[in-house]
C-alpha positions as a LaTeX table, in Angstrom:
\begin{tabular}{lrrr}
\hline
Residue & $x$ (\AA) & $y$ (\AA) & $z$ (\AA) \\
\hline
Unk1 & 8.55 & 31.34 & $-17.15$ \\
Unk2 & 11.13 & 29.17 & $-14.95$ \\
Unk3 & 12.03 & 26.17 & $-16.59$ \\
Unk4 & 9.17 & 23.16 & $-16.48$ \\
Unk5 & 9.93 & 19.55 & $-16.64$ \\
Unk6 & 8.45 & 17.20 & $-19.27$ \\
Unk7 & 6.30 & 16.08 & $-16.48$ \\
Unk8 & 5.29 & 19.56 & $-15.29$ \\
Unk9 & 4.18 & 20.85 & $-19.09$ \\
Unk10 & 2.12 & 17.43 & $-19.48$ \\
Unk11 & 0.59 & 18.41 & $-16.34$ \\
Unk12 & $-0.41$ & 21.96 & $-17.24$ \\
Unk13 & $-2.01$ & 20.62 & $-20.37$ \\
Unk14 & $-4.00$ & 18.48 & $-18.76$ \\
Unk15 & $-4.84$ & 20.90 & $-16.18$ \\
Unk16 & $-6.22$ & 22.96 & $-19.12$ \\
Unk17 & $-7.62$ & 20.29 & $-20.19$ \\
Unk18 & $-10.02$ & 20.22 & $-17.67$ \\
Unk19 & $-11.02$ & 23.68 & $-17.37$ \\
Unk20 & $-8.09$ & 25.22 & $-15.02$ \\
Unk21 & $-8.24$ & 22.35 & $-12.49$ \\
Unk22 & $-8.31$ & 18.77 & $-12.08$ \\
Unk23 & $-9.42$ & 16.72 & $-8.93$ \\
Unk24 & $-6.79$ & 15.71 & $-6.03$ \\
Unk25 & $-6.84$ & 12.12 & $-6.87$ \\
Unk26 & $-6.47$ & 12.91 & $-10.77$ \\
Unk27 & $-3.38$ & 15.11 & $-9.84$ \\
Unk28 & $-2.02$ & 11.85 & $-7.50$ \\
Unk29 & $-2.94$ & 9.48 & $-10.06$ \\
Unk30 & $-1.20$ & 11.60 & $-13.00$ \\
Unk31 & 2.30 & 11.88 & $-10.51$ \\
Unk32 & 1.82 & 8.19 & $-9.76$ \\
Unk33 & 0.85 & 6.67 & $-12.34$ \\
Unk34 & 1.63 & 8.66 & $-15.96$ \\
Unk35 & 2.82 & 5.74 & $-18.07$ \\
Unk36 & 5.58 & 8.45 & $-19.13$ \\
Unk37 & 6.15 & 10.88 & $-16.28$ \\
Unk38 & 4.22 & 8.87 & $-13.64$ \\
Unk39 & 6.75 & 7.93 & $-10.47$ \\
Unk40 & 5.71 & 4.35 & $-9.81$ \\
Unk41 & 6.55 & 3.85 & $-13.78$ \\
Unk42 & 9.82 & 5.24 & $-14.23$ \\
Unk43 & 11.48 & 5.64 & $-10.46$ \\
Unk44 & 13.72 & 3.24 & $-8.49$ \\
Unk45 & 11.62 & 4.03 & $-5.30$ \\
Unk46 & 12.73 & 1.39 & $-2.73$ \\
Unk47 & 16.18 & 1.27 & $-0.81$ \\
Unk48 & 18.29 & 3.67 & 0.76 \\
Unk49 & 19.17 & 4.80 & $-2.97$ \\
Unk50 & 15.47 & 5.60 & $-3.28$ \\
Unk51 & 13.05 & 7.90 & $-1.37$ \\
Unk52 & 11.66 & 4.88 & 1.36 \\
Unk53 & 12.28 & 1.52 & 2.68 \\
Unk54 & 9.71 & $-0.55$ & 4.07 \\
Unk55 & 9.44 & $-3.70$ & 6.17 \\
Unk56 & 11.26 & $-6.23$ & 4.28 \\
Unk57 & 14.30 & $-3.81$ & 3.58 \\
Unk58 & 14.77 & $-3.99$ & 7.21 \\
Unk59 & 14.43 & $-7.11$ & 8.66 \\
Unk60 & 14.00 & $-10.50$ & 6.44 \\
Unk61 & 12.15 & $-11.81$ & 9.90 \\
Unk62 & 8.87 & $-9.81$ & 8.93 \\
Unk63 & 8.65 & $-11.75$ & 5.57 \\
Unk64 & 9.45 & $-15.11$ & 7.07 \\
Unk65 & 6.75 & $-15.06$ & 10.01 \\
Unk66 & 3.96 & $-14.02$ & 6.96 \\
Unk67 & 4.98 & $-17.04$ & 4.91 \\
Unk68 & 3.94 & $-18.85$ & 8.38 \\
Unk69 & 1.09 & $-17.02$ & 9.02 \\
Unk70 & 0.31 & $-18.84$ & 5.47 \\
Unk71 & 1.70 & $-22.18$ & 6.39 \\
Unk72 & $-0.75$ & $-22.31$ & 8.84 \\
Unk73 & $-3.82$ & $-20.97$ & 6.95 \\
Unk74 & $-3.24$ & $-23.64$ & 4.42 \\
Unk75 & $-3.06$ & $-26.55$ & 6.51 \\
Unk76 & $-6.05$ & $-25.69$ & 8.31 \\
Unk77 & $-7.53$ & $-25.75$ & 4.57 \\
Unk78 & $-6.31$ & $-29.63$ & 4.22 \\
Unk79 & $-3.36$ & $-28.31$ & 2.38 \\
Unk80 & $-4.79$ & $-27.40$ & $-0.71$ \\
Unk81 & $-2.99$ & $-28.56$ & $-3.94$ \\
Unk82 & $-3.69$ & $-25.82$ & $-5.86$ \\
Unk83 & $-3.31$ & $-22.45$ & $-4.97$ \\
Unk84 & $-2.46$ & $-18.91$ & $-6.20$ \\
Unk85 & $-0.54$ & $-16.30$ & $-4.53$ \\
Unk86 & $-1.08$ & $-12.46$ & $-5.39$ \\
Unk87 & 1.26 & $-9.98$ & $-4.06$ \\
Unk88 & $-0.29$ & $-5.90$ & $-4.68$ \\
Unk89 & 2.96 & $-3.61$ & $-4.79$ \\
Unk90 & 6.14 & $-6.07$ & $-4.71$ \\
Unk91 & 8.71 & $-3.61$ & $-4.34$ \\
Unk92 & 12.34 & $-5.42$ & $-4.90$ \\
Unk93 & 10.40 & $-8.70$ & $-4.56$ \\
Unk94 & 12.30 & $-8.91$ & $-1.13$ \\
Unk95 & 8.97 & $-9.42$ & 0.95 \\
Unk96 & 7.94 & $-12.99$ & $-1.66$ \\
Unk97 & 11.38 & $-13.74$ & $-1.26$ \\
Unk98 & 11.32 & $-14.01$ & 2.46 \\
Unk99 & 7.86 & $-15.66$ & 2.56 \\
Unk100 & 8.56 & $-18.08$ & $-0.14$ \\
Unk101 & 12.30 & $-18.98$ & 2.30 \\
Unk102 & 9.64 & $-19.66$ & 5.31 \\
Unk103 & 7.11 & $-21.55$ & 3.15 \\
Unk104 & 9.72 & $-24.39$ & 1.82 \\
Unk105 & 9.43 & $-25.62$ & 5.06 \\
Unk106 & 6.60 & $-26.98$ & 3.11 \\
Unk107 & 7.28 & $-28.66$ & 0.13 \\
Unk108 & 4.36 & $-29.38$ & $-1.23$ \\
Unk109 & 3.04 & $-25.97$ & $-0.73$ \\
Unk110 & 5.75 & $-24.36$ & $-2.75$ \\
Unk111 & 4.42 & $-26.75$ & $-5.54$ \\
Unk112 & 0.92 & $-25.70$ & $-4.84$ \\
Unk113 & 1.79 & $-22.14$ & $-5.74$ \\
Unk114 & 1.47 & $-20.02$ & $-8.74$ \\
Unk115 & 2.56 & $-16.66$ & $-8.43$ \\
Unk116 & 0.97 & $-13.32$ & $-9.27$ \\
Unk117 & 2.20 & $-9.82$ & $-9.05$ \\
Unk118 & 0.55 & $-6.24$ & $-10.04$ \\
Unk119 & 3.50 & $-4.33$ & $-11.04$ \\
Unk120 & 3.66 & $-1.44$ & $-13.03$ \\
Unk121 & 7.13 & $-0.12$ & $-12.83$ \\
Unk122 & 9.63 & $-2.00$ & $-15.33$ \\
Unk123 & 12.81 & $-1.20$ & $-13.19$ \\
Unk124 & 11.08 & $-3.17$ & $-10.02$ \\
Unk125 & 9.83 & $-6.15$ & $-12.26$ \\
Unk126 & 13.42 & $-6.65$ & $-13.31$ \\
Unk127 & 14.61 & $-6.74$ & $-9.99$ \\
Unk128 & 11.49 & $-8.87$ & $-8.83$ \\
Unk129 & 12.16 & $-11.65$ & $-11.07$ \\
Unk130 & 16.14 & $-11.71$ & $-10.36$ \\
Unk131 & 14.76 & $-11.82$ & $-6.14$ \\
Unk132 & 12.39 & $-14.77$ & $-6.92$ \\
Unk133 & 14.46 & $-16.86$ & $-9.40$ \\
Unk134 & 14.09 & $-19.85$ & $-10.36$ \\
Unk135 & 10.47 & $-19.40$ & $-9.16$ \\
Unk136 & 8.79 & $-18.23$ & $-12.63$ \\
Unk137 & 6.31 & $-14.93$ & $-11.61$ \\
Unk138 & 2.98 & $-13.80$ & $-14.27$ \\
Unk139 & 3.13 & $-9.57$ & $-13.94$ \\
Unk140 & 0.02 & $-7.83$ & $-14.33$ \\
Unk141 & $-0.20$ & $-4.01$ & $-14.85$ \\
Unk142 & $-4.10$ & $-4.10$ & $-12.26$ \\
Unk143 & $-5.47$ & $-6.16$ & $-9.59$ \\
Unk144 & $-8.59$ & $-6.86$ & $-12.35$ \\
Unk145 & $-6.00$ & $-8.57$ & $-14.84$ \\
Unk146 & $-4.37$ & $-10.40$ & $-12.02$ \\
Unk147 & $-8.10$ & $-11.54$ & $-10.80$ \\
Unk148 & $-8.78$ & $-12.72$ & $-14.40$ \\
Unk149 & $-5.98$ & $-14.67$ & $-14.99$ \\
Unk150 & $-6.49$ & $-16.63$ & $-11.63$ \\
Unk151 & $-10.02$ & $-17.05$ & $-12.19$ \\
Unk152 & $-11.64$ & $-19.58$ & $-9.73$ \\
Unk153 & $-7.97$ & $-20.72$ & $-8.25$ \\
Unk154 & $-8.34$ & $-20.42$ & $-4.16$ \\
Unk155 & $-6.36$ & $-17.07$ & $-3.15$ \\
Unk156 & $-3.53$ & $-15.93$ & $-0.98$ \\
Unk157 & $-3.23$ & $-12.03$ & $-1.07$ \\
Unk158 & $-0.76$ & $-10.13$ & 0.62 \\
Unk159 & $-0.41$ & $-6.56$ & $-0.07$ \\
Unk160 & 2.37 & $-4.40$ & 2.33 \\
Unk161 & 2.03 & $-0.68$ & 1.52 \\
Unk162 & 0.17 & $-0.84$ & $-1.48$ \\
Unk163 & $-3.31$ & 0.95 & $-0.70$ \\
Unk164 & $-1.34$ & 4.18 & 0.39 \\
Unk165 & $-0.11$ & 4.97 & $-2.92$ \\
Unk166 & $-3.63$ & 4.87 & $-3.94$ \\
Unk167 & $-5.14$ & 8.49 & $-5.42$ \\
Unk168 & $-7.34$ & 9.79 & $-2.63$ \\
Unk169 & $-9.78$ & 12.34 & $-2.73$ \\
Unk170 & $-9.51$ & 15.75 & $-0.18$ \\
Unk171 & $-12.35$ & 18.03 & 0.89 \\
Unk172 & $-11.91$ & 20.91 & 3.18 \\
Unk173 & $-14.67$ & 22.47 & 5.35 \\
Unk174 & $-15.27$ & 26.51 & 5.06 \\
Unk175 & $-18.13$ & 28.98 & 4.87 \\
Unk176 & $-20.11$ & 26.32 & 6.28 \\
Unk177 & $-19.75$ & 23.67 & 3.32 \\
Unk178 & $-17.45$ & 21.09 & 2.45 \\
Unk179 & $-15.14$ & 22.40 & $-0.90$ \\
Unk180 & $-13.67$ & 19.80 & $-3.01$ \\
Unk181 & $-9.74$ & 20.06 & $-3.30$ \\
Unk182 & $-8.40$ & 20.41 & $-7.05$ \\
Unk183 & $-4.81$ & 21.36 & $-8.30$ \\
Unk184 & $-4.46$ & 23.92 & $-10.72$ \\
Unk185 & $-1.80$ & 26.32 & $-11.96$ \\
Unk186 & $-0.62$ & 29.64 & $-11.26$ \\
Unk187 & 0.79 & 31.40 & $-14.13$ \\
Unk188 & 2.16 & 34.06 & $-12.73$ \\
Unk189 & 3.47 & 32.40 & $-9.62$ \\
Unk190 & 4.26 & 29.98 & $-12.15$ \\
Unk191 & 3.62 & 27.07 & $-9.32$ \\
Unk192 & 1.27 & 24.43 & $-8.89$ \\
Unk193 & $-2.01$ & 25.18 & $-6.17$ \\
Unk194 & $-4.44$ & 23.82 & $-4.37$ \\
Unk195 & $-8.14$ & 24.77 & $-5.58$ \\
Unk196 & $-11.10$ & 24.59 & $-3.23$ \\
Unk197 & $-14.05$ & 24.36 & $-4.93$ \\
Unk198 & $-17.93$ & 22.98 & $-3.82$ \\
Unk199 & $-18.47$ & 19.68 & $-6.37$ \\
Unk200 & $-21.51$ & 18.73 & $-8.09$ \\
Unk201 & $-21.65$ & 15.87 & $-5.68$ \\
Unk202 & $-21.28$ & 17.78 & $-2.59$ \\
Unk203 & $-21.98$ & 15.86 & 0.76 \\
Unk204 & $-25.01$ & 17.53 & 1.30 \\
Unk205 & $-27.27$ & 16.39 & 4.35 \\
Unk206 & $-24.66$ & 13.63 & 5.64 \\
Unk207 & $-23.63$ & 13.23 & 9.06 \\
Unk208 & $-20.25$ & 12.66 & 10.18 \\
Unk209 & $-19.50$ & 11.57 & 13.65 \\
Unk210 & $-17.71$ & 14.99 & 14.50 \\
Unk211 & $-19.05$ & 18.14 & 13.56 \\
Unk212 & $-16.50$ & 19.55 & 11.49 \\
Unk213 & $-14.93$ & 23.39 & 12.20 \\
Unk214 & $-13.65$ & 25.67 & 9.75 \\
Unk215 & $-10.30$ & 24.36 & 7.70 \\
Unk216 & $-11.48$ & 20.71 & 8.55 \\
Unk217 & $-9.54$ & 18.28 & 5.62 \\
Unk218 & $-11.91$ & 14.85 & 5.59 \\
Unk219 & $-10.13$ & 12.34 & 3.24 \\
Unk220 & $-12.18$ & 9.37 & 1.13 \\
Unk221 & $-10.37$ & 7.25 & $-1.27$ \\
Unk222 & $-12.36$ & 5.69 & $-3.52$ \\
Unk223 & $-10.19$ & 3.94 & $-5.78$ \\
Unk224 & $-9.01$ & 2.11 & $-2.75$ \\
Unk225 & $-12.58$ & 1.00 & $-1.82$ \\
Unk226 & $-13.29$ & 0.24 & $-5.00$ \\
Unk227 & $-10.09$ & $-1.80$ & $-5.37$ \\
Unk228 & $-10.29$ & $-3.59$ & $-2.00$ \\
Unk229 & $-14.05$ & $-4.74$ & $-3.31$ \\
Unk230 & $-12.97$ & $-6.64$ & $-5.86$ \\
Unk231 & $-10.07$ & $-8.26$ & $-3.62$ \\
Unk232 & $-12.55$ & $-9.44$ & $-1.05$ \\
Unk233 & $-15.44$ & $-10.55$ & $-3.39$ \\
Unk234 & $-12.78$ & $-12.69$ & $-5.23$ \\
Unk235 & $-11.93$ & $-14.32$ & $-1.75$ \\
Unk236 & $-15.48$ & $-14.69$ & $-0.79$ \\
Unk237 & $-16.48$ & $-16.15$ & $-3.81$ \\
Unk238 & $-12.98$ & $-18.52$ & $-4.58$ \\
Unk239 & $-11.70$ & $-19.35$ & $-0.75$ \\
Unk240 & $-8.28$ & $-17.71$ & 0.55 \\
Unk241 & $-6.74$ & $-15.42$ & 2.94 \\
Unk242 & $-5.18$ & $-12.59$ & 2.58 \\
Unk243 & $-2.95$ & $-9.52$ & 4.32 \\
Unk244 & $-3.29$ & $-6.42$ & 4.38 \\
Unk245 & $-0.26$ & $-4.30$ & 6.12 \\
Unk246 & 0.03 & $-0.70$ & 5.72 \\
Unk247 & 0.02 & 2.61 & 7.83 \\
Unk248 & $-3.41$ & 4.20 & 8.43 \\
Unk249 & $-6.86$ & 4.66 & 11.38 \\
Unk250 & $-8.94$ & 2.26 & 12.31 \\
Unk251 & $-11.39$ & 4.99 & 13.63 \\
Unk252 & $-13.09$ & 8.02 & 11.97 \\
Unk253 & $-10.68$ & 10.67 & 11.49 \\
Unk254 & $-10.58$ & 14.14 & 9.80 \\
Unk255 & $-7.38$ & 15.26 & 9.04 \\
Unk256 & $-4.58$ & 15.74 & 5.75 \\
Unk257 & $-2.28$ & 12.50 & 5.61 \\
Unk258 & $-0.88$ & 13.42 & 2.62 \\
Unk259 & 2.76 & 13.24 & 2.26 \\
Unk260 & 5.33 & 13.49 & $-0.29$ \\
Unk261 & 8.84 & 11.99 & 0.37 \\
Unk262 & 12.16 & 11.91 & $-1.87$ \\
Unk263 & 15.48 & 10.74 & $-0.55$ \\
Unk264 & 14.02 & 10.00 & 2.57 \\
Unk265 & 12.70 & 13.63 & 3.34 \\
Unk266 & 10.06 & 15.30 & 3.76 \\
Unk267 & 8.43 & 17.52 & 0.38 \\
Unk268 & 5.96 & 19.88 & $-1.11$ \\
Unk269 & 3.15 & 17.66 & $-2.55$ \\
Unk270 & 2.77 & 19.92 & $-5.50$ \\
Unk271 & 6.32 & 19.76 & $-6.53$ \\
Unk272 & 9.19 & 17.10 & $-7.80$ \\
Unk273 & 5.97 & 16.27 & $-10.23$ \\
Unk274 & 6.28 & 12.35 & $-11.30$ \\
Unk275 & 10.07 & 12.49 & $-8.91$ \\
Unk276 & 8.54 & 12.01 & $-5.15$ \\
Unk277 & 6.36 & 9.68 & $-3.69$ \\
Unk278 & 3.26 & 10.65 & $-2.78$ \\
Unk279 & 1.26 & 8.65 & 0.01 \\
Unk280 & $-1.59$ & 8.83 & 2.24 \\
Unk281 & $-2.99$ & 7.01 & 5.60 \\
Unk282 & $-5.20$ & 3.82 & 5.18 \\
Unk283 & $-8.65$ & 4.50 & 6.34 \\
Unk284 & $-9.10$ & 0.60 & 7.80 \\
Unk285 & $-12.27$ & 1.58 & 9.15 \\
Unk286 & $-13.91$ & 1.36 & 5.88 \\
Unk287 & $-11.52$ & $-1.84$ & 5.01 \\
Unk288 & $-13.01$ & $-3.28$ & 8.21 \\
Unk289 & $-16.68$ & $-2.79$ & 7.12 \\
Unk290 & $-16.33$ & $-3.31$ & 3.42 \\
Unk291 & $-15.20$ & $-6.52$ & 4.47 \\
Unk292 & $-17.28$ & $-7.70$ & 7.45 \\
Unk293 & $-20.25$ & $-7.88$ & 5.00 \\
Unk294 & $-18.78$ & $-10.49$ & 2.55 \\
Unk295 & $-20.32$ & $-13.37$ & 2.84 \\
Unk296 & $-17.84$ & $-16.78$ & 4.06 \\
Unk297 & $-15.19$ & $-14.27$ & 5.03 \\
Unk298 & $-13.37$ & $-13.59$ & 8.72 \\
Unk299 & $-11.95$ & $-10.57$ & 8.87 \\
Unk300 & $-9.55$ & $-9.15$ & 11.55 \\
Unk301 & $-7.42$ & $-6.12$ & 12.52 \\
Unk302 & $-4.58$ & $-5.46$ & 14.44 \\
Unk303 & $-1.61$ & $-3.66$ & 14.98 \\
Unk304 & 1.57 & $-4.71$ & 13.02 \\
Unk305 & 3.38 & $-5.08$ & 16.61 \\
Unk306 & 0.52 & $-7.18$ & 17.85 \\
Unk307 & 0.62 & $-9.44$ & 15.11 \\
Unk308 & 4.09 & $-9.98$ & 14.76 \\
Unk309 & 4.63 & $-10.44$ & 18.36 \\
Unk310 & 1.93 & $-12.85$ & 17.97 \\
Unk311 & 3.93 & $-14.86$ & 15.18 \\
Unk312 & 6.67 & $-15.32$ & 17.69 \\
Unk313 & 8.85 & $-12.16$ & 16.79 \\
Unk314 & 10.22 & $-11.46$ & 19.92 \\
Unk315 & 11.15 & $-15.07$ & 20.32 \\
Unk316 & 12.94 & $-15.58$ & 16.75 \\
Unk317 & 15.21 & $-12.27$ & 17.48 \\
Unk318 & 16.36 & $-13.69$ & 20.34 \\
Unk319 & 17.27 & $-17.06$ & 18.52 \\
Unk320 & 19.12 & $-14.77$ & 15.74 \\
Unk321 & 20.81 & $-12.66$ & 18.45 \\
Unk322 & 21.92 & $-15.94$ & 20.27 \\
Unk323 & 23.65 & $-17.35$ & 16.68 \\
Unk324 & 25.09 & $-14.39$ & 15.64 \\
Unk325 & 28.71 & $-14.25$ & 16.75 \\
Unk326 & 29.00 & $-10.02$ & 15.79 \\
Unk327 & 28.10 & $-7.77$ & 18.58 \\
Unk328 & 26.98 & $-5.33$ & 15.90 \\
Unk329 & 24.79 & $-7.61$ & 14.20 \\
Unk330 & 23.09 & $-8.67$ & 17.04 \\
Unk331 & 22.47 & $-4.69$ & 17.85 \\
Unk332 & 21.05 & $-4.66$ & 14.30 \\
Unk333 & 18.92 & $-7.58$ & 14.43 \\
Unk334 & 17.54 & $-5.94$ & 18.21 \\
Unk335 & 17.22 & $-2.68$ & 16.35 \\
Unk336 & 15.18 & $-3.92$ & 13.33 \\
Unk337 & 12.85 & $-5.93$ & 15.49 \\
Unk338 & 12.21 & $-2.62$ & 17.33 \\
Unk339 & 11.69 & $-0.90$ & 14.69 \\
Unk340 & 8.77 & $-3.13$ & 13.37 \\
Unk341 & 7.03 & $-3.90$ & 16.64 \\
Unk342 & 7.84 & $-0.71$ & 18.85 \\
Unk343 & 4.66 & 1.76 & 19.55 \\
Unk344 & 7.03 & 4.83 & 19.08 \\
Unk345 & 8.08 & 3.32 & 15.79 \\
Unk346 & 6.18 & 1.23 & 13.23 \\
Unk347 & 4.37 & $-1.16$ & 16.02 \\
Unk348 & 1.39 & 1.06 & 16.24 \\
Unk349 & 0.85 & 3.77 & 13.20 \\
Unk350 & 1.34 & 0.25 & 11.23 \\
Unk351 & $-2.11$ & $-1.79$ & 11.10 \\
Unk352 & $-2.73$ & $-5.72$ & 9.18 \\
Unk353 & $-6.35$ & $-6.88$ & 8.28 \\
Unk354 & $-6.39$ & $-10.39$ & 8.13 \\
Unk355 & $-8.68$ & $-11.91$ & 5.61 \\
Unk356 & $-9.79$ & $-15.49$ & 5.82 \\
Unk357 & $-12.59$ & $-17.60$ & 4.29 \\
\hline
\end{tabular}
C-alpha cells in the first residue's frame, strides 16, 4: 500500500465504517470540516500563500460600498441603537475590516454594533481579531450558536463565499434512475472513488423542469437550505438585512460544480484529503424561494457587477485613480474594479441576495 496520510487512514475507517461508502456530502463535510484533518480547521486558506483569494483580498472598495449598503439600511430603520452584526466565513477578517472603515462615517452606528463571527479555523480567528482590533469580536464554531447568543437583537448578516463550502449532495442519472453519489475506497487501486448507488430516498415520481439524459449530475445541498432557514427566520422574526455574495445559478440547472483548488489550481476532488478546498456553485434559485415565503422579509437578487455598479463602483475607482499619483497603482485599482464587476470575470458567475425586513 502507498503511503496514506493521517487524514486519508481516518477516512478509510470511516468509510468502513459505513459499510464501504459514505455519502458525497459526508465525504465534503469530513475534508472540510474534521476537527483534526478537516481543511477549514487546520489550513491557512486565504491569500496568495493559500489556495484562493476572494473579493476583499483584491480590492478594499468591495468592503467599503457593503458597509454603505448598511449605512443606508439602518437609517431607513431610524438608526437603530442596538444592533448585531453576523459575518458567516470571515476569512482574514479583511471584508469587516473594510465595512467597519465605511461605517465610521457613522458614529453612532459603530456604537450600535456588536459583532459576531462563525469561525471554525483557529489560524483565521487569530488573524481576524488582529484585522478588527480594538473592535472586541464573540467567535462561534455554527450559525445556531451565533443565533443564540444574539437572541432577539435586530440583525445585519453578511456572508461572502460561505454557502459554497457547504457539503452538497450529487446524484447522477443512468439506467433510467437517478443513483446517489458516495465515495468509497479502492484497495487495490489503493485510491479514493466515486460510488453510484440508488438511495432509500430515491426521487421517485418527481418532475424536474428538464428531462434528464443518461450521465445527468443534479446537485441539492441541503445543509445549505437548511442553514439559510434558520438565517432568514431569525431576520423575519428579529428585523435586519442581510447579504448574501457568492458564485452560483439563479435558474434550474443540472450539472457537477464541484471543484477542488490548492495553490490556486485546479485538483482531483478525491485527493489532497483535508489539504484542498473543496467548493461548489450556489443554487440561488432555492435561496430566492426559501426566502420569498418569510413573512416581513424583501428579498432581492442580482449580479455582483450590478450591485456594485449600483453602489457607485465605477464612480469611486475613478476618484482613487484620480488621487493616486503611481501609474501602476492606478492600473491596479482599474484592474481590481474589473475584476469584480466585469461579465468575463467575477461581474456575472458572482450573484448577492439582498435580505431586508
Amino acid at each position: 500500500m502507498t503511503k496514506q496520510t493521517k487524514a486519508s487512514k481516518a477516512l478509510c475507517a470511516l468509510i468502513k465504517k459505513g459499510g464501504g461508502q459514505i455519502s458525497l456530502r459526508d465525504y465534503m463535510g469530513f475534508c472540510l470540516s474534521h476537527p483534526i484533518h478537516g481543511y477549514y480547521s487546520t489550513q491557512k486558506p486565504l491569500g496568495k500563500e493559500g489556495d484562493f483569494i476572494t473579493a476583499p483580498e483584491i480590492s478594499q472598495v468591495f468592503g467599503e460600498l457593503i458597509g454603505l449598503w448598511f449605512i443606508d439600511f439602518w437609517e431607513s430603520k431610524g438608526s437603530p441603537a442596538q444592533i448585531a452584526f453576523l459575518e458567516l466565513g470571515p476569512g482574514r477578517g479583511l471584508l469587516m475590516q473594510d465595512v467597519l472603515r465605511a461605517m465610521s462615517l457613522r458614529p453612532a452606528l459603530l456604537k450600535a454594533l456588536t459583532i459576531h463571527q462563525v469561525e471554525i479555523n483557529p489560524h483565521l480567528k487569530k488573524e481576524q481579531i488582529a484585522a478588527l482590533l480594538p473592535t472586541p469580536i464573540t467567535h462561534h464554531d455554527t450559525l445556531e450558536n451565533a443565533l443564540k447568543s444574539i437572541g432577539n437583537t435586530p440583525t445585519y448578516c453578511l456572508a461572502n463565499e460561505f454557502f459554497d463550502a457547504l457539503p452538497l449532495d450529487q446524484y447522477i442519472y443512468k439506467k433510467g434512475a437517478w443513483h446517489k453519489r458516495y465515495v468509497g475506497y479502492d484497495g487495490e487501486k489503493e485510491k479514493f472513488i466515486f460510488k453510484d448507488l440508488i438511495p432509500e430516498d430515491h426521487f421517485g415520481n418527481c418532475t424536474f423542469p428538464m428531462k434528464p439524459e443518461s450521465g445527468t449530475i443534479m446537485e441539492t445541498a441541503p445543509l445549505v437550505e437548511s442553514l439559510f432557514r434558520q438565517l432568514v427566520a431569525h431576520l423575519s422574526k428579529n428585523g435586519g438585512a442581510g447579504l448574501i455574495i457568492d458564485y452560483g445559478y439563479n435558474d434550474f440547472a443540472y450539472g457537477d460544480t464541484l471543484q477542488a483548488l490548492k495553490k490556486h489550481k485546479s485538483t482531483s476532488v478525491l485527493k489532497n484529503i483535508g489539504q484542498a478546498d473543496l467548493t461548489a456553485h450556489v443554487n440561488f434559485a432555492t435561496l430566492l424561494r426559501i426566502g420569498q415565503i418569510c413573512p416581513n422579509l424583501s428579498v432581492k437578487i442580482e449580479t455582483q457587477g450590478d450591485f456594485l455598479k449600483g453602489l457607485g463602483i465605477e464612480m469611486r475607482t475613478q476618484s482613487l485613480v484620480q488621487k493616486a499619483q503611481d501609474p501602476q497603482l492606478k492600473d491596479n485599482i482599474r484592474k481590481s474594479t474589473a475584476r469584480l464587476i466585469e461579465s468575463s470575470q467575477m461581474g456575472d458567475l458572482f450573484k448577492v441576495l439582498q435580505l431586508r425586513t
